[in-house]
C-alpha positions in Angstrom: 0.0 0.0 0.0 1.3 3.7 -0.7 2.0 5.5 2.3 -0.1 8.2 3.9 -2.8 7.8 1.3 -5.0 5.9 3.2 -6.9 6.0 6.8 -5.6 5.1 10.2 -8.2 1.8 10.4 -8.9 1.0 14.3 -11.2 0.6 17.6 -14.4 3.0 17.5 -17.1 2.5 20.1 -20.7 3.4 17.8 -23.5 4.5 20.4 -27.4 4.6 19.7 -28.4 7.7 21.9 -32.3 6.7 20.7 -32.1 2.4 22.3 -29.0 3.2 24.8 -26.8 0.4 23.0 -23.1 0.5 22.2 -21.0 -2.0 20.1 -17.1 -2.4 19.7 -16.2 -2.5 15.8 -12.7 -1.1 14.0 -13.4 2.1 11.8 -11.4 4.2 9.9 -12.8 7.1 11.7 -10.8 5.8 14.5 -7.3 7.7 13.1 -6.5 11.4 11.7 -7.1 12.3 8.7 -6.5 15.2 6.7 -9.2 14.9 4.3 -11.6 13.0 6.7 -13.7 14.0 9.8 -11.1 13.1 12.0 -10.8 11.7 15.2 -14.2 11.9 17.8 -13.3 14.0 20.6 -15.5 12.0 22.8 -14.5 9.0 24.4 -15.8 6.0 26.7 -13.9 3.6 28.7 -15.0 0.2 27.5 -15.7 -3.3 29.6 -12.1 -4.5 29.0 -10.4 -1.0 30.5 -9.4 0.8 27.5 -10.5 4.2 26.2 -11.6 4.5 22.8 -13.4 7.3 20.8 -17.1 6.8 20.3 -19.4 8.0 18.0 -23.3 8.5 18.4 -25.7 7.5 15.8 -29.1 8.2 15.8 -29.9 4.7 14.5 -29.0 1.6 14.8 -30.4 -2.2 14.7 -31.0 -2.0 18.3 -33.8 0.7 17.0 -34.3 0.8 14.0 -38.3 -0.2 13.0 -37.1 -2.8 10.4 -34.6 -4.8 12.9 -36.9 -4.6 15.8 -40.2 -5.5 14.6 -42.3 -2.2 15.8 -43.7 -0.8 12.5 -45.7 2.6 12.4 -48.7 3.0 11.8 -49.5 5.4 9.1 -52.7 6.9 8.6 -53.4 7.0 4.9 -57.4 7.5 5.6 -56.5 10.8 7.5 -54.2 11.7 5.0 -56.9 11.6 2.3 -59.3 13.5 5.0 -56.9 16.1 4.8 -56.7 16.7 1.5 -60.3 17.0 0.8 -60.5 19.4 3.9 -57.4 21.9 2.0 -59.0 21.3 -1.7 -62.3 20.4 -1.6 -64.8 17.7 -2.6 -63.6 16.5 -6.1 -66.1 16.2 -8.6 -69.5 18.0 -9.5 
């Protein structure tokens, strides 16, 4: 591999703020990099007593509805409601 081309590749802790989960994975938003995001200024100490930089997501599979099995509901019948309320009754 050339040198200094490509991203320091290492331990990133990836928290889900929404579910309160946390998993251990490498990343190569664990290093600096000029053209990158850097390095997380946060960090948590982990179960096995090191430090490493963590990152919060907003989703994860610990939350997401897909993963978990909670769907939405969606209410297309007051969707339609709503529409004929802003434009009217269609037709004559």
């Amino acid at each position: 591999m050339k040198k200094d081309v490509h991203p320091t590749y290492g331990p990133v802790v990836f928290r889900d703020v929404a579910a309160g989960f946390s998993f251990l994975t490498r990343s190569t938003l664990a290093g600096h990099t000029p053209a990158g995001p850097g390095r997380p200024t946060a960090t948590v100490a982990w179960s096995d007593g090191h430090t490493y930089p963590v990152i919060d997501v907003e989703v994860s599979s610990a939350s997401h509805p897909f993963w978990t099995g909670s769907s939405r509901v969606v209410d297309t019948a007051g969707r339609v409601e709503k529409v004929r309320r802003r434009y009217g009754k269609a037709g004559a």
